[in-house]
C-alpha positions as CSV (number, residue, x, y, z in Angstrom):
1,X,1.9,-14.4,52.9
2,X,3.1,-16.1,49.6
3,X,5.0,-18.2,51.6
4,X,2.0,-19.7,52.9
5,X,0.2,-20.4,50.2
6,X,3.8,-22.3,48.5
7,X,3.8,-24.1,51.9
8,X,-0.1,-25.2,51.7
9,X,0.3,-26.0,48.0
10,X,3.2,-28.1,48.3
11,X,1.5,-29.8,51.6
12,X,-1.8,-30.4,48.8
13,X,0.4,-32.5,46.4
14,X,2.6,-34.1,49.0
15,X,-1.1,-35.5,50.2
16,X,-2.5,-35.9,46.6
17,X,0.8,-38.3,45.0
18,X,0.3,-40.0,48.5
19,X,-3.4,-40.7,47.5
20,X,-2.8,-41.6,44.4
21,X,-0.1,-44.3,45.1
22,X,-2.6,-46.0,47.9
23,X,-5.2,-46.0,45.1
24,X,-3.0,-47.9,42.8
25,X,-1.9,-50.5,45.3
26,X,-5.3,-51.6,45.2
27,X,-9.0,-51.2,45.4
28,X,-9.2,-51.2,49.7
29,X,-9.5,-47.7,49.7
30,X,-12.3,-47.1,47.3
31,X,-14.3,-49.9,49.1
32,X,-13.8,-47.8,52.3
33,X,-14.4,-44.4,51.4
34,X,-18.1,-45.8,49.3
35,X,-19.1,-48.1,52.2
36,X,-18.4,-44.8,54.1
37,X,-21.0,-43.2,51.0
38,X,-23.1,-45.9,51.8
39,X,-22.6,-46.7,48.1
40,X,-22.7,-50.4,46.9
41,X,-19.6,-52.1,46.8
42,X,-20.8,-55.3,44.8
43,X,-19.9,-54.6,41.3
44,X,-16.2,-54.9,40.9
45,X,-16.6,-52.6,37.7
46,X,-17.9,-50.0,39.4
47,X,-15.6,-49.6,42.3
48,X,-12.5,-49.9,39.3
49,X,-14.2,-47.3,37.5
50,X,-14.8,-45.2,41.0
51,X,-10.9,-46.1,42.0
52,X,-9.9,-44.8,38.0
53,X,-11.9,-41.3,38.4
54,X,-10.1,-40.6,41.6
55,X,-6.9,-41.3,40.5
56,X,-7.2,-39.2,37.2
57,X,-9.0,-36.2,39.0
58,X,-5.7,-36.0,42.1
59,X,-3.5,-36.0,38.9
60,X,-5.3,-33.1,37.1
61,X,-5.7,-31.6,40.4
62,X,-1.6,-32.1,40.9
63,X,-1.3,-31.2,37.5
64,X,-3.2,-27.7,37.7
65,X,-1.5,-27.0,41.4
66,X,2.0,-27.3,39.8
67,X,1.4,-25.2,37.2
68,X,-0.3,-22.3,39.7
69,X,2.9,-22.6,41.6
70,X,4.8,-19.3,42.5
């Protein structure tokens, strides 16, 4: 059973680094994922500050996995 959970938790941040490095390429995914929110997509501020909050909250959430490890 613990090897399991080690398996899904290392799938989780194998998925999360990959998010993270096709948020910081550029801003393509935001725009998809809020036109798929039907959020606006016209302020360029708001979709860098959108794009920031997703990359800080897969870190912390990397972050907090790695340290739950067993």
């Amino acid at each position: 059973m613990i090897h399991n959970k080690r398996y899904r938790q290392d799938a989780a941040i194998e998925r999360l680094e990959n998010t993270i490095v096709m948020h910081e390429a550029n801003t393509e995914l935001t725009l998809s994922i809020m036109e798929d929110h039907n959020l606006s997509t016209g302020a360029a501020e708001k979709v860098e500050s959108i794009r920031k909050q997703k990359i800080e909250r897969a870190k912390y959430t990397i972050e907090r996995t790695k340290s739950k490890l067993r």
